[in-house]
C-alpha positions as CSV (number, residue, x, y, z in Angstrom):
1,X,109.0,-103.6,200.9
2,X,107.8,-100.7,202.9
3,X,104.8,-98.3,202.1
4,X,107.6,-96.0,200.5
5,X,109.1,-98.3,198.3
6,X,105.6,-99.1,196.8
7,X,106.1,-97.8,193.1
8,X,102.3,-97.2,192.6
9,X,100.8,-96.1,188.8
10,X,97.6,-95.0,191.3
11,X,96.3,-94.7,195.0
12,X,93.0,-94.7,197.0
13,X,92.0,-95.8,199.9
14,X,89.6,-98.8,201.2
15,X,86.5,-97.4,203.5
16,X,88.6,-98.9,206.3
17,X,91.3,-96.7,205.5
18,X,93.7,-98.4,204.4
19,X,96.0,-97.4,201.6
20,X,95.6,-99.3,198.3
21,X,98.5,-99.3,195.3
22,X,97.8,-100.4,192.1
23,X,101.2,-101.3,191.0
24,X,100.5,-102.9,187.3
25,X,97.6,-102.3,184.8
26,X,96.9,-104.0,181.5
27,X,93.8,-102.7,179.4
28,X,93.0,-105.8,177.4
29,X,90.3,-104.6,174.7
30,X,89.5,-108.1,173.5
31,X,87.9,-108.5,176.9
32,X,86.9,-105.6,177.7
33,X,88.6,-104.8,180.9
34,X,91.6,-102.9,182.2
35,X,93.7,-105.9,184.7
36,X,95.5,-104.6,187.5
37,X,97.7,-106.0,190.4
38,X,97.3,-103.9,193.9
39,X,98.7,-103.9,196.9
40,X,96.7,-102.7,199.9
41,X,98.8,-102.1,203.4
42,X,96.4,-102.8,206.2
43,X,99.3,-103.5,209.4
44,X,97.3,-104.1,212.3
45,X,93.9,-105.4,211.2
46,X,92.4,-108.2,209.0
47,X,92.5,-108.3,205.2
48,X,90.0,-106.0,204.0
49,X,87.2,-108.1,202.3
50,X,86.4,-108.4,198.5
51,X,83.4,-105.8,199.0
52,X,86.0,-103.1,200.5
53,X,88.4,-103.6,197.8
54,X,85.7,-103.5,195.2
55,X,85.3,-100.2,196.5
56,X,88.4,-98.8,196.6
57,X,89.0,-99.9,193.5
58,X,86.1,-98.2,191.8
59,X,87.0,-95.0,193.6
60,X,90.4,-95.0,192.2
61,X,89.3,-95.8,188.2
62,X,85.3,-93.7,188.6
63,X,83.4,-96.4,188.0
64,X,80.8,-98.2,189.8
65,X,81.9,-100.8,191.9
66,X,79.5,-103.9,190.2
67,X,81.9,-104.0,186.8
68,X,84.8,-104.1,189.6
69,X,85.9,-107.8,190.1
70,X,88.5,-109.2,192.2
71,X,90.6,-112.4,190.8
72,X,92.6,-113.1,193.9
73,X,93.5,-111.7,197.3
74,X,96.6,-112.9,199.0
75,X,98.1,-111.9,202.3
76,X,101.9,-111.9,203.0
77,X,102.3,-113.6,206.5
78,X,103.3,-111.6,209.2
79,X,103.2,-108.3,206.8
80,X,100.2,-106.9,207.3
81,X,100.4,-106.6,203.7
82,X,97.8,-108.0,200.9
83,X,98.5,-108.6,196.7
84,X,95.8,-108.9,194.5
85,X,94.6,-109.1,190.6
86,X,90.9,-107.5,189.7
87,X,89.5,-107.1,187.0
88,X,88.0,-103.6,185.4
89,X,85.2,-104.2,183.1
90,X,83.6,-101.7,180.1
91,X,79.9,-103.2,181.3
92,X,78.6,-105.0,183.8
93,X,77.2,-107.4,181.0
94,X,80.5,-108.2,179.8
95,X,81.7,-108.8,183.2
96,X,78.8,-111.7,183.6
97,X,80.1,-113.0,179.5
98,X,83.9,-113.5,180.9
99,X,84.0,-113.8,184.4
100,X,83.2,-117.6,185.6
101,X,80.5,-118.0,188.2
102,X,82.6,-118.8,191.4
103,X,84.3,-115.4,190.9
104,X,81.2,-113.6,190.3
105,X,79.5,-115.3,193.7
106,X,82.7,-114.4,195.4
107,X,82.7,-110.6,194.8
108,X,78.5,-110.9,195.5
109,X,77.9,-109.7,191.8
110,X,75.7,-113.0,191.9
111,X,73.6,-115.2,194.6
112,X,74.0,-118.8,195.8
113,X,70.9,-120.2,193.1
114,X,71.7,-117.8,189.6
115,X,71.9,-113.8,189.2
């Protein structure tokens, strides 16, 4: 699946440069949040980190990147090509409610001892 063939609902960029595609997106009001699937192309150089994509991500919807959280980050071997699922929230308070603690260390929304 090349760049072209990408059928993206929305684009950005990470700060790297890299193009990002989200390619699904499910607002889910019980939760709060708006779910989305992305693809981000980076042939050449390392998977972007969580913090990059965080980023991008908040660029593309106009929020601020601390009610962005992302589920998973996957990279296709040999593809220079990364999938992912992230998580848009209303608040940053509902983001700590739903999202468990690992995730919320992972994407530095939280330290190592608590908040």
């Amino acid at each position: 699946m090349s760049q072209e063939e990408i059928k993206a609902l929305r684009t950005g960029q990470t700060p790297g440069g890299h193009p990002v595609y989200v390619v699904r997106e499910r607002i889910n009001k019980l939760l709060g949040r708006t779910e989305v699937d992305f693809i981000i192309v980076h042939v050449g150089s390392s998977t972007p980190s969580r913090k990059e994509v965080r980023q991008a991500l908040a660029s593309i919807y106009g929020v601020g990147d601390d009610v962005v959280v992302v589920r998973s980050l996957r990279t296709e071997y040999g593809i220079g090509r990364s999938k992912g699922k992230a998580n848009i929230y209303e608040s940053k308070e509902r983001a700590f409610q739903v999202e468990p603690k690992h995730i919320l260390r992972r994407n530095g929304l939280i330290t190592e001892g608590g908040e």
